[in-house]
N, C-alpha and C positions, 0 to 999 in steps of 0.2 A: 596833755596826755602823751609825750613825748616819752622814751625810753629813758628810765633814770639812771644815772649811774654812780658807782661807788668810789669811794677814795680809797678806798682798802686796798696795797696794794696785792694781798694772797687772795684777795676774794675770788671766785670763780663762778661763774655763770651758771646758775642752775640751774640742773633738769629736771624736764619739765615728769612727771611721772606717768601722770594722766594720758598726754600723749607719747607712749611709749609703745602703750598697748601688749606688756609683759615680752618685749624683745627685750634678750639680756645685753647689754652694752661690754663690752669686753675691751678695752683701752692698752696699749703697751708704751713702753715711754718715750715714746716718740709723742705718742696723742697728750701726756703729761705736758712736755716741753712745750708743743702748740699752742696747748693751755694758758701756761705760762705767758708766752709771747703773744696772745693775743688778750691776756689781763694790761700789759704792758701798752699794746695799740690802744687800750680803753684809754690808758690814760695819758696818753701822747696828742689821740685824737677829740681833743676839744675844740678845734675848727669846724669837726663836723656837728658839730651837736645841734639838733633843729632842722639836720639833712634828711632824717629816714623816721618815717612812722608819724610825720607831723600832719595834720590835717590841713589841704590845700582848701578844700570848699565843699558845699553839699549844697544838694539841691532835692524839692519836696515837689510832686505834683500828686492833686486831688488826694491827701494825706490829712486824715483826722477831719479837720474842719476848714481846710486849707485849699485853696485851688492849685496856688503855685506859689513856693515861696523859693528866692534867691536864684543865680547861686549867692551861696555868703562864702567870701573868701576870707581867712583867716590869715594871722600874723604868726612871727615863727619863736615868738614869745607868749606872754599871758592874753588873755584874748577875753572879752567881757561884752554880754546880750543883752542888751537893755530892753525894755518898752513896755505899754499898758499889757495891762489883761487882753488876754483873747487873741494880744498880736505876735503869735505863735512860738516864745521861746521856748516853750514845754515843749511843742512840734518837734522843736530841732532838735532840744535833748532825746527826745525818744527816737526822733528819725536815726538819730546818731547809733543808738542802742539795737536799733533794726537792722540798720547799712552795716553793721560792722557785724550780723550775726549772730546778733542778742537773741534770747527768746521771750514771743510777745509779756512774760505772766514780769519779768525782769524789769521792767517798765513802769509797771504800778498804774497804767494807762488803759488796760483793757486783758482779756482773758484769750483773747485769739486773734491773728492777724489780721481775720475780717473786719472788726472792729474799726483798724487803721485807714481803711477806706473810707471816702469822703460819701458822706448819703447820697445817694440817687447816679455816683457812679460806680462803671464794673469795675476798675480797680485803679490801683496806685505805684506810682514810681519812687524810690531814695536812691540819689544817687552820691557818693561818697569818694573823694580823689584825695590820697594820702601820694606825699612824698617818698621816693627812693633814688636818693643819690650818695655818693662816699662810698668807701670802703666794706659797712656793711651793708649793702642793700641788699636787696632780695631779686636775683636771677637779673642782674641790671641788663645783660645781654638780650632777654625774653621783654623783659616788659621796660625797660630805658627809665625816666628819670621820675616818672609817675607810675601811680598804680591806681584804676577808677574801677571801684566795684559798684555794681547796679543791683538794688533789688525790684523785684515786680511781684505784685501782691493785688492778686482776683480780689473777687468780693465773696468766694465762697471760702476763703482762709488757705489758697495754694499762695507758695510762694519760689520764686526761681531767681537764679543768683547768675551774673554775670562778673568776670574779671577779665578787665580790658587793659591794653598796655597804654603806650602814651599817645601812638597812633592811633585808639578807637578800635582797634581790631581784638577780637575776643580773646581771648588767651586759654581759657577754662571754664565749666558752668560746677564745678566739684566743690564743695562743701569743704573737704578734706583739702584742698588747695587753699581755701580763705584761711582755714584754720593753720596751714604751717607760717601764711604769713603773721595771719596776728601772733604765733608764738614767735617768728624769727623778729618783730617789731617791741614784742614784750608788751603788748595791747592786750589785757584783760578788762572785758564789756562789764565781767558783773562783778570784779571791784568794786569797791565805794571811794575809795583816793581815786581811782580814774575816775569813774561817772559816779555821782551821790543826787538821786533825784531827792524830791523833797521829801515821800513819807519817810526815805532812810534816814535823812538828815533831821525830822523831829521826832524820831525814835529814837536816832542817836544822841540829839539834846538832852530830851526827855527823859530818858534810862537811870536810872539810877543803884545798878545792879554793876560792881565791877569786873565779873565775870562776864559779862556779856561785851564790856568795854576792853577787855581784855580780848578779846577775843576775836572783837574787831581791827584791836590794834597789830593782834599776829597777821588775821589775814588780808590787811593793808598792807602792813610792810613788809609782806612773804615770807616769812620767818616761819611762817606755819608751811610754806609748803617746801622751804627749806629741809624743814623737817621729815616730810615725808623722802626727800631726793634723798637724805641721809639716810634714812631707812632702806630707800631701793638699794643705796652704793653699799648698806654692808649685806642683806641680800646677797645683791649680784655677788660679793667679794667672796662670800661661802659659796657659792655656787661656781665660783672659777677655780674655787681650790681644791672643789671634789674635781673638776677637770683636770687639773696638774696631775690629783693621785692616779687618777683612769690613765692620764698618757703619760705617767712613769710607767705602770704595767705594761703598756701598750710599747713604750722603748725597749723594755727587754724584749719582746717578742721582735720587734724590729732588729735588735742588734743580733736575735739569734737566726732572723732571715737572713740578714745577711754576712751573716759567716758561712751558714750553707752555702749562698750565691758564690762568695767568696770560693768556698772550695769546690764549686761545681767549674767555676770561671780557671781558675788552676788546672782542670782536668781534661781541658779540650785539646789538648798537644794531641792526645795518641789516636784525634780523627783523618790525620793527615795522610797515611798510608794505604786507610783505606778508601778514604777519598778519592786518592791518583788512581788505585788499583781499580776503582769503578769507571773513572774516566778513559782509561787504557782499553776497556770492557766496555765501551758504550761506542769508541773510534771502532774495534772490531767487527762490532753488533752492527754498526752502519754500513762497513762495505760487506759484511756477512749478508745482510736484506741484497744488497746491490744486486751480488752473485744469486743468489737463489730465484731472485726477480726477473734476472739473465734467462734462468734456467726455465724459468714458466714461461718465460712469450717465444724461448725456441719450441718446446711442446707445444703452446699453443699453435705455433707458426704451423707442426706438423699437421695438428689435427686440421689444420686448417685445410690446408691439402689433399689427406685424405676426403674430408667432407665433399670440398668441389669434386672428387675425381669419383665419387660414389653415386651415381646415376640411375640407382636402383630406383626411385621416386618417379620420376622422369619417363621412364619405361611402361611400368605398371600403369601413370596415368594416361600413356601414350594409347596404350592396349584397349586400358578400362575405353578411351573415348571409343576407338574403335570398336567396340563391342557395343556402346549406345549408338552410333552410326544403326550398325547392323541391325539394332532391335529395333529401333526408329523404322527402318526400312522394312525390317519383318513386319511389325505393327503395320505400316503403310499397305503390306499387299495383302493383312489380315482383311483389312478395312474393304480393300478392295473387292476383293473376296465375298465378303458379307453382304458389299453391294450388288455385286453380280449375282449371289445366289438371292439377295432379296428383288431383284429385280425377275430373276428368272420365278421366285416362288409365286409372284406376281399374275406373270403371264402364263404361270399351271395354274393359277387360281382362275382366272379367267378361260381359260381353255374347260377346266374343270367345271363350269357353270354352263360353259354351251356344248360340254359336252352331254351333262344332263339335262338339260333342255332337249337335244336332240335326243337321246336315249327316251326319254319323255316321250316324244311323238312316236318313233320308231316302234317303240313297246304298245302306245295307242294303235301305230297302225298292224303292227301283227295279231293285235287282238281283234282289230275287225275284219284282219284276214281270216285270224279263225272261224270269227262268226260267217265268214262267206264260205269257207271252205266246210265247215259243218252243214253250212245249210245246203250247199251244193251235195254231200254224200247223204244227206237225209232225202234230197231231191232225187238221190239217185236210187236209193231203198226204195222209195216210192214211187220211181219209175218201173222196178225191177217186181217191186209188188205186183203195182196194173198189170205187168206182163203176164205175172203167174196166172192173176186171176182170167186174163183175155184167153190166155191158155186153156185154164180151166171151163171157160163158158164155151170156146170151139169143143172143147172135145163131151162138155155136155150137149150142145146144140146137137154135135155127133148123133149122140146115145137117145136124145129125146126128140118127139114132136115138135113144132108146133104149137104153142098153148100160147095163151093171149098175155099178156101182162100189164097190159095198158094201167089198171087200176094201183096195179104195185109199183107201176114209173110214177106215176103222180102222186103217190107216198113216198117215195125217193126223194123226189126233187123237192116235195115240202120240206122233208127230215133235212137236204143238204142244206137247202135256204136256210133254217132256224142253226144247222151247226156252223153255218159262214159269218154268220149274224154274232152267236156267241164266240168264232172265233177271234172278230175283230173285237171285241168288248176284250177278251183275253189279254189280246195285243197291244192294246191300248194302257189297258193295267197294268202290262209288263214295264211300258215304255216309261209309265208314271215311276213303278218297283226302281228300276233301273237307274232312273234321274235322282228320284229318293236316298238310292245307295252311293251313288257317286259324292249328292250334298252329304252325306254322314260320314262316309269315308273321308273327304276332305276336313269337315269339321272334328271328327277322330285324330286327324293328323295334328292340327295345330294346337287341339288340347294334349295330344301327350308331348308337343315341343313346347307348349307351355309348360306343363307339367315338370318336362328335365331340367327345362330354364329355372322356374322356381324350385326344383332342390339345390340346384347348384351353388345359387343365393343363399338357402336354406341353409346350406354346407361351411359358404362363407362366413353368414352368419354365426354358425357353431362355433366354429375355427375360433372366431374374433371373440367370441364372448367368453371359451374355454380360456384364449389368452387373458382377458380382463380380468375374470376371475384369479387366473394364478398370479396377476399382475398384484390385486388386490391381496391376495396373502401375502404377496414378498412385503405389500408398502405396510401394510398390518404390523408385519413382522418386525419390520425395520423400524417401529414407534418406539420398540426398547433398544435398540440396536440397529444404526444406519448401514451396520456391514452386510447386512442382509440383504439389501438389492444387488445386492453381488450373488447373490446365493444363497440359498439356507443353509449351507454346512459352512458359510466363512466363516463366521467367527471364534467356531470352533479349531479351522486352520489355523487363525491367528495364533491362536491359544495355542496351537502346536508346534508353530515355530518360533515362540516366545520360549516355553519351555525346550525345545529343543538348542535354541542357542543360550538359554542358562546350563544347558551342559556340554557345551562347548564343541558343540559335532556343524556347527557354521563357521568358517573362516569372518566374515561380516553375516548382518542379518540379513535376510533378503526385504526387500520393498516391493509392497504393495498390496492390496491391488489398487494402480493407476489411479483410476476413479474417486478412491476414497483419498487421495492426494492430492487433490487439485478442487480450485472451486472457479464460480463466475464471476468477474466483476461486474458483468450486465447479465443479469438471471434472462433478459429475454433475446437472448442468443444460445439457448441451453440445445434446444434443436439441431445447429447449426454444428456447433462442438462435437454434440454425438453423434450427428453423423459422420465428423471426421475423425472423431476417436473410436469407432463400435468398438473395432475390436481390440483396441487397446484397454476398456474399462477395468476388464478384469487379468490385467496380464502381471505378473511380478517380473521384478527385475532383482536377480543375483551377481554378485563380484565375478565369481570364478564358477566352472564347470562344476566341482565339486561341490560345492554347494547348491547348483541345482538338479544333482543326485541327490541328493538330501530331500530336498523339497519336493522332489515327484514320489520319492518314499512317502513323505507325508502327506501328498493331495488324495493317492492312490485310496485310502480309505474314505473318503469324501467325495470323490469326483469318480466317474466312470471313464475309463482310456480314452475314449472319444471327444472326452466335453472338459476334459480338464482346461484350466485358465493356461494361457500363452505364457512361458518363461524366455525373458532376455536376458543373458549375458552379456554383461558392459561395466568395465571398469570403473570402482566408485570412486568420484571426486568430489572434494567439498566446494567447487567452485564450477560457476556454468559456463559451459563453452563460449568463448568471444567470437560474437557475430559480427564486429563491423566489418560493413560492404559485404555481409551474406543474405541477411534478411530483408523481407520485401517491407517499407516504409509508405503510406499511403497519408495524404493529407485527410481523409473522412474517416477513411474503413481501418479498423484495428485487424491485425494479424490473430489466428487462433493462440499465439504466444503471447500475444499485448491482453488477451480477452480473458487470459488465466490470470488466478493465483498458485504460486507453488511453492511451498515453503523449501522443498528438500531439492538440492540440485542434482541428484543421481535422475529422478524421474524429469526435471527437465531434460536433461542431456540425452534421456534414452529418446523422448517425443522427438528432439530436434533430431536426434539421428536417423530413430527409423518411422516418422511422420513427417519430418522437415514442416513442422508446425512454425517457426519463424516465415517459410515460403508459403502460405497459405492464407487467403485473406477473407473474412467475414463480411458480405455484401447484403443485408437483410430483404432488399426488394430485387424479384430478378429482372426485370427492366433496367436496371443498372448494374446488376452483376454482368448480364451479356454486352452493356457497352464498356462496361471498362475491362471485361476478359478477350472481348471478339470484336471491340468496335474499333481502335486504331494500334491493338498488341495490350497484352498484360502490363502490368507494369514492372520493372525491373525487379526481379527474383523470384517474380510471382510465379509459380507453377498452376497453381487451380484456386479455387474459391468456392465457396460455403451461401447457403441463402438460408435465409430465416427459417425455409421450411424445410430446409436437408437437402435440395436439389446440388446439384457438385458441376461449375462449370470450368471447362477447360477454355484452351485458346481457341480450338477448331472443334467440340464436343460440350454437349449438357448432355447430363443422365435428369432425371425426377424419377423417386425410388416410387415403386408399383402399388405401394401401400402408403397409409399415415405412417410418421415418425412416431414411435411414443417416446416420449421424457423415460428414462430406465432410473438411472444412475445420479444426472445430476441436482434432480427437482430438490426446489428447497424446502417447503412445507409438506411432510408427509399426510399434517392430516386434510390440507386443502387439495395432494392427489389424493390422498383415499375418497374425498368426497366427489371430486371429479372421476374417478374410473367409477365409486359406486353409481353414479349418473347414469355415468357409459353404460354400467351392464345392466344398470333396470331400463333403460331403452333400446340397448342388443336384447334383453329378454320379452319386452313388448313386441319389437317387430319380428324377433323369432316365434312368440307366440301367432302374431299376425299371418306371419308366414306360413307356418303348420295350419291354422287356420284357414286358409286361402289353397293352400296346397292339397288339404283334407278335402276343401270344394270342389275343386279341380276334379280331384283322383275319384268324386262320388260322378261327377258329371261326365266322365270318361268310361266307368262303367254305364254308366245309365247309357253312353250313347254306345257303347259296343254291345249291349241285354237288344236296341232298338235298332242299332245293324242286324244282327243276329236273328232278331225277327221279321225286318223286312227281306234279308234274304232269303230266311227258309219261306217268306211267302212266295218270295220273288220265283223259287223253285216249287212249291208249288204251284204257282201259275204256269211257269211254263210248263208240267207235266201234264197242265188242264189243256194247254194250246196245242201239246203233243196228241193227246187224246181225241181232240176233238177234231184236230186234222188226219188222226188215222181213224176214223170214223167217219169222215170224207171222205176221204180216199175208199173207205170199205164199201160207204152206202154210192160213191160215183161207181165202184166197180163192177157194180151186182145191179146198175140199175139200164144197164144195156137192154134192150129188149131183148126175147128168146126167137120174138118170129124173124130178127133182122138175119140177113145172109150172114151165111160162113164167109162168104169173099170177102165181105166187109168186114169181118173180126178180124180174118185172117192179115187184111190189109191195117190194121187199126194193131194187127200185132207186128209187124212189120215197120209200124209209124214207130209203135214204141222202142223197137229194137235200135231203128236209128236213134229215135230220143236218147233211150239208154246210154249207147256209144254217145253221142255228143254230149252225155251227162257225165259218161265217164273222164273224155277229155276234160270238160271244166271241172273236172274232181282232181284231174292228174294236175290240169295247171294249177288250181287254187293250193294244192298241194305244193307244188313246187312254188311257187310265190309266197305262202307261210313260210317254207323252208327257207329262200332268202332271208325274209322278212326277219327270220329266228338269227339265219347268221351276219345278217347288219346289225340287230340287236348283241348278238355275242360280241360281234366285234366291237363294234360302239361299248359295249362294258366291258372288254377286255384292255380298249385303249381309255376307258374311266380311270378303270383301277391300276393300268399303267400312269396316268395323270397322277392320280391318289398317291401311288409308292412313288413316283417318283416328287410327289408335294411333301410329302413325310420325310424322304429320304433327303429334300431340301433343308426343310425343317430341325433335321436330327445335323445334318452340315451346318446351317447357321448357326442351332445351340453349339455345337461343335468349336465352329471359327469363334462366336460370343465366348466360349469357356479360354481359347486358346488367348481373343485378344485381353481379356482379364488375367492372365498369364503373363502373356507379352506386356501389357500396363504393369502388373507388378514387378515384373523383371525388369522392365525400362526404370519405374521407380527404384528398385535395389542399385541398378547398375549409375542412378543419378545420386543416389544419396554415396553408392559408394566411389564416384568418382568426383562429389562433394568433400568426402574423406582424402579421398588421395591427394587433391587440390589441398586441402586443410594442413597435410600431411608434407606435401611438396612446400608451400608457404610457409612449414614451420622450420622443414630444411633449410628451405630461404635462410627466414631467418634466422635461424640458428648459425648459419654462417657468419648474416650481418651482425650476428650479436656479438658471434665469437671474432669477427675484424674490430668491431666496438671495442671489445674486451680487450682487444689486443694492442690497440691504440690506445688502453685507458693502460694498459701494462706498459706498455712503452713512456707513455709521458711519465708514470710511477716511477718507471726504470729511473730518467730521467730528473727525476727529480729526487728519485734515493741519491743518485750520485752525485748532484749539487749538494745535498743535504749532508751528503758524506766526505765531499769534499771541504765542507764547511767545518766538521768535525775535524776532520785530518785531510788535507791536502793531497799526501801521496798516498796511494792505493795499496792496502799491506793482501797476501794471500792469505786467505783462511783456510786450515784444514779442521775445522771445527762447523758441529751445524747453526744454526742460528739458535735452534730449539733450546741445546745446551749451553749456549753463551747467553742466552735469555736466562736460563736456570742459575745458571750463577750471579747472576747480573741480581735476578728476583733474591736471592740466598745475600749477597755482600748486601742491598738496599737493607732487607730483612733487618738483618745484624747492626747495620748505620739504625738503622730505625728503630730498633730497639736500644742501640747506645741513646741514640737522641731522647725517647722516652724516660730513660732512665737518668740522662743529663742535662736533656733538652737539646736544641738546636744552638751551633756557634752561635749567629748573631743575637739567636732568644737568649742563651747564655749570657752574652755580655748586656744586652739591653737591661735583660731582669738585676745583673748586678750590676748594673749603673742604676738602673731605677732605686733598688734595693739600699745601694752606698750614699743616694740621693736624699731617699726618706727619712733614712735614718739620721745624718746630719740635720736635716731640716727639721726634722723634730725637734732634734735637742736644742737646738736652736732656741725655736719656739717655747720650747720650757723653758729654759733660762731668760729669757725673755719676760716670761709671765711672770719666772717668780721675782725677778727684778723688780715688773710692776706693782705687783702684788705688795712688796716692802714700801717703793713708795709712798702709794696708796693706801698703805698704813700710815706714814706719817704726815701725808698731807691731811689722811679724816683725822687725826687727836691733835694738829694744831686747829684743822677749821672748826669741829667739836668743840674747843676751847673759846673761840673767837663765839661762838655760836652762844655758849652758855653765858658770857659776857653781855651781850646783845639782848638777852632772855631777860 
């Protein structure tokens, strides 16, 4: 099975076609001449013959019915297998037909590779070691002087292939590698001259058809596929000669490229002048920057100068501090102030309670001076009485006898007994009257200070619920439109200065309101926020004055003079103020500025300026607000602080506002406030109900006890005009009940008695009199120093709102005078800097300088003077590139120039080249196919 070879010496090696795989082969005569000289090696080289393609040995395990056969090494000549049936020479032919790549049906052995396996094992090995040594082997360098292909074959019919070199090391498992060695050995498997198993060999006896024998005998001795190689080579040979005709057309178009190249190549002489003239213009252009470079860092230098020596910033914030000094100080002795007079409102409040107290008693005791000083002038009528009448019975005794009376004394003295009797029953009822009026009058009193208490509440109550209600229209209102907790006529304004700046009467738009600009990052700090924004919710912010001319034009029908929204003026920037090292940073508590969102920075920048919302910080518990505002200093920038529930602490001051905070502006779900205020107001409307109810009670029980004073006094008075009665009825029946028989001396003396009495009645009538009258003016005085207490408790009162209105005053002006001497700081810092930029700048101009004139020195050595600007040596400079750049376009670039015509002078040659070439071979290879055609048909 060796490679056989021919005596012929023109014969040539045929290709193979099958494995071509339709690549056209394209040969020039050089690959002829090879040809040639290596038909000539065939026949020189008969030493080698038996070197390459020969089979060393094979080897079988668990194959067919075999466990292990060989190896069998083989001779480098004829080589013959002898032995009985069964003792595996079939094996080896088929193994042969395997190892080398056969397909199983080729074999005549079995239908599928499975089959090749030995029963009851998973599979099998063929191993197959062909020679490769001499001149033609195959990759002798890769695989050395042998080549061992392995096959391995499952029991379910896979099969995998192995090529090893001489050392055992794999080389390839590729199918496509077995196969170019069996073509470069000239080993064809399903030949019948190389391998003839036996059905081919008694078929081949047996036939007796000459065409079939025929046929065999072409494709034994390759003639037949001779046949086909001749068929590719005239093929391929039409198919190289339409290529000749394509790349003649294709040489003309080369030779007319490059005759263009050719005169484009010719035409670059006349770049050269303007070439220099750009380089002359580019040495200028350099020391031109130099000087103008000069000339900016001396200006710079000036302004530098100026900046330092301008001290305006310096001053101002020198002032501004003094001025916070001062207000600090004012604020200090407001404080003071307030304390003094709350200390003094104090001790008129006190003085004020004992002085009524004392007025109290003082007014009790003038009133029981009254009642002694009446009873003494009534003691004194009826001393004056007895007299008349003692009088009157002398001057009857006078005029009359004598007469007995004993019987009318002892009706006297009964009648006085029974009215002494009734008098004290009188007395006694008065005393009951009297007690009775005191308890009603006092219970009088606390029912009508109940009474004013509960309207007051009543009053409060209104207030709150009126607010709830209107509260609940705005949140109503605001379920179509949010802008409405701003207002019921916002969004109408919107609407007005939208339209009004589509007609162009705003320099920029103005922004706002606030409120509707900003939202919360933590909804449950919404408290905290509005209380430090109140009254920023509704405020706009405009660019310029004239613009917020504008805008009070258009609130004016919306808002009344009084209530319109707050407008600030403040320059618009699309970028927010740079805080570092101004705002207060806290590792827990977020700043009012950290607790925002805000998309637009004109409304940040105005918070920061006239809120200083970065200095502000959110404390939601105040057990902790007051320690870290008051327990060892604020912390660094901090001004004041915020609590959950709107209370505002300072470093030395907490306020807690007088009322609930309500949510206005930033609540988020309208319709969970609408159902919390409707809460609210049907429980302001219960306990208002309740109120009027209770209050209604009151007001019936108040009358009722003033209908039952009313009565017990007009009893009270008529009792005492019964005790009147019945003691001038005493006095009448004591005075008439004298006997008539008693002497004149004894009347006379008994008028005498009275006369004194009288006089000593009258004295205790003049003293009780003048003892009321003190009595009256210790009571005037004692209320005239009340109501001195009183005005001058008011007059405290109306001082402390007073100093309260001024230090809220002074707090805002201290605030103004801190944010604006925050500004000035800001302002002075940027002078700063503005220096140190402008030294920066002047340092970065200087090494510039510096490095133009290295740069220009580099260009040109010595320093030419320009009296030209850079501006216009740039123009020309841009003007001559222009003109080069449009020559270059239209000629292209020198070196692209000559590159393209050498390329151009290159391909062309090369070309023609290759065509004469071709068609050279092409002639050959006509004479070589009509002699081997001839040799061919001979053979046939």
């Amino acid at each position: 099975m060796k490679k056989r070879r021919s005596c012929v010496l023109n014969a040539v090696k045929p290709c193979k076609t099958p494995r071509t795989e339709g690549k056209t082969c394209v040969q020039d005569e050089e690959g002829v001449d090879e040809e040639e000289e290596a038909q000539q090696d065939h026949q020189l080289s008969s030493s080698s013959v038996g070197d390459i393609g020969v089979i060393e040995n094979i080897t079988l395990k668990n194959f067919m019915s075999h466990h292990l056969l060989g190896p069998f090494s083989f001779g480098p000549n004829v080589n013959f297998i002898v032995g009985n049936n069964g003792s595996g020479k079939s094996a080896i032919l088929t193994a042969l037909i395997v190892g080398l790549g056969g397909k199983a049906t080729t074999t005549n052995r079995g239908a599928s590779f499975k089959d090749f396996v030995k029963y009851g094992e998973s599979a099998a090995d063929v191993q197959v070691k062909l020679k490769n040594r001499g001149k033609e082997a195959y990759k002798i360098e890769t695989y050395g002087d042998s080549i061992c292909i392995e096959h391995h074959i499952t029991s379910d019919g896979c099969r995998t292939c192995k090529i090893k070199n001489k050392s055992g090391l794999v080389v390839s498992t590729k199918k496509e590698e077995l196969t170019a060695i069996l073509d470069h050995f000239n080993i064809q498997v399903d030949n019948p001259v190389s391998i003839l198993n036996q059905e081919m060999s008694k078929q081949f006896l047996h036939s007796k058809n000459e065409t079939d024998k025929y046929k065999f005998f072409m494709k034994a001795t390759l003639l037949e596929q001779m046949k086909r190689d001749y068929i590719h080579i005239k093929q391929t040979k039409a198919v190289t000669r339409d290529q000749v005709e394509r790349q003649e057309e294709c040489l003309k178009d080369l030779r007319q490229l490059f005759l263009q190249k050719k005169e484009r190549y010719e035409s670059l002489s006349s770049f050269d002048d303007m070439r220099r003239t750009l380089e002359d213009l580019k040495q200028k252009m350099a020391w031109c920057l130099v000087g103008e470079m000069e000339c900016r860092v001396e200006q710079l230098k000036e302004q530098i100068e100026q900046e330092e020596s301008h001290c305006k910033h310096e001053e101002k914030l020198e002032l501004c501090q003094n001025k916070v000094v001062a207000s600090e100080k004012k604020l200090q002795e407001i404080q003071q102030k307030i304390c003094r007079a709350t200390e003094e409102l104090d001790g008129s409040t006190e003085e004020s309670r004992t002085l009524k107290e004392e007025m109290k008693v003082k007014s009790k005791a003038q009133n029981n001076q009254e009642v002694i000083y009446f009873s003494a002038e009534n003691k004194l009528k009826q001393l004056e009485k007895e007299q008349c009448l003692v009088r009157e019975r002398i001057l009857k005794i006078n005029h009359s006898s004598g007469r007995s009376h004993e019987a009318e004394q002892t009706q006297r003295l009964k009648k006085i007994s029974a009215l002494r009797k009734q008098l004290e029953e009188l007395e006694a009822e008065s005393s009951l009257l009297n007690q009775e009026i005191k308890d009603k009058q006092q219970a009088l009193l606390k029912g009508r200070e109940e009474y004013d208490k509960l309207s007051m509440e009543e009053k409060d109550i209104q207030v709150c619920l009126e607010s709830k209600v209107k509260r609940k229209k705005q949140l109503t209102a605001s379920r179509s439109n949010r802008l409405r907790r701003f207002g019921d006529h916002m969004p109408e304004l919107l609407e007005s200065i939208d339209r009004a700046f589509a007609q162009g009467r705003f320099v920029k738009k103005p922004v706002g309101p606030i409120g509707a600009c900003i939202s919360l990052k933590d909804p449950s700090l919404v408290v905290a926020v509005e209380s430090c924004l109140r009254s920023f919710m509704k405020t706009f912010c405009c660019d310029n004055y004239k613009d917020e001319k504008v805008l009070q034009e258009l609130m004016s029908p919306y808002f009344p003079k009084g209530s319109r929204p707050q407008i600030i003026v403040c320059t618009f920037t699309d970028r927010v103020h740079k805080l570092q090292g101004r705002g207060v940073r806290h590792p827990e508590f977020p700043s009012v500025l950290d607790a925002l969102n805000i998309e637009n920075p004109v409304v940040t920048n105005c918070l920061i300026d006239m809120r200083s919302i970065e200095c502000i910080l959110i404390v939601k518990e105040k057990a902790r607000a007051r320690k870290v505002m008051q327990g060892s200093g604020p912390p660094r920038n901090c001004r004041e602080a915020f609590t959950a529930d709107g209370d505002q602490v300072y470093s030395h001051r907490y306020y807690t506002p007088e009322n609930e905070v309500l949510v206005k502006y930033l609540g988020g779900d309208p319709e969970a406030e609408i159902r919390a205020v409707e809460s609210e107001v049907e429980n302001n409307k219960a306990q208002l109900s309740r109120f009027q109810l209770h209050l209604s009670s009151v007001q019936e029980d108040i009358q009722l006890m003033e209908e039952r004073l009313r009565s017990v006094v007009m009893a009270c008075k008529k009792n005492q005009e019964n005790i009147n009665k019945v003691k001038a009825s005493i006095s009448e029946v004591e005075n008439i009940e004298e006997p008539q028989t008693e002497d004149i001396s004894s009347l006379e003396e008994e008028a005498q008695e009275n006369e004194q009495k009288i006089e000593s009645q009258r004295r205790n009538v003049t003293e009780a009199q003048t003892e009321l009258k003190r009595h009256e003016r210790l009571l005037v005085n004692i209320n005239q120093q009340y109501k001195g207490v009183k005005n001058k408790m008011e007059h405290l009162s109306d001082e402390i709102e007073q100093l309260k209105e001024e230090q809220v005053k002074a707090d805002g002006e201290e605030s103004k005078l801190d944010q604006t001497m925050q500004i000035l700081t800001k302002r002075l810092k940027s002078h700063q800097d503005n220096i140190q930029a402008m030294r920066a700048e002047l340092s970065l101009k200087e090494e510039e300088t510096r490095t133009l004139q290295t740069k220009a020195k580099e260009i040109c050595s010595e320093r030419q003077k320009i009296n030209r600007s850079a501006k216009s040596i740039d123009a020309e400079i841009t003007r001559l590139r222009q003109k080069i750049s449009t020559h270059e376009r239209h000629h292209g670039d020198k070196e692209q120039v000559v590159r393209e015509y050498a390329e151009a002078h290159s391909n062309y040659k090369s070309k023609s080249n290759q065509l004469r070439d071709l068609k050279k071979f092409i002639d050959r290879l006509d004479n070589i196919m009509t002699d081997r055609q001839a040799r061919y048909k001979i053979l046939r």
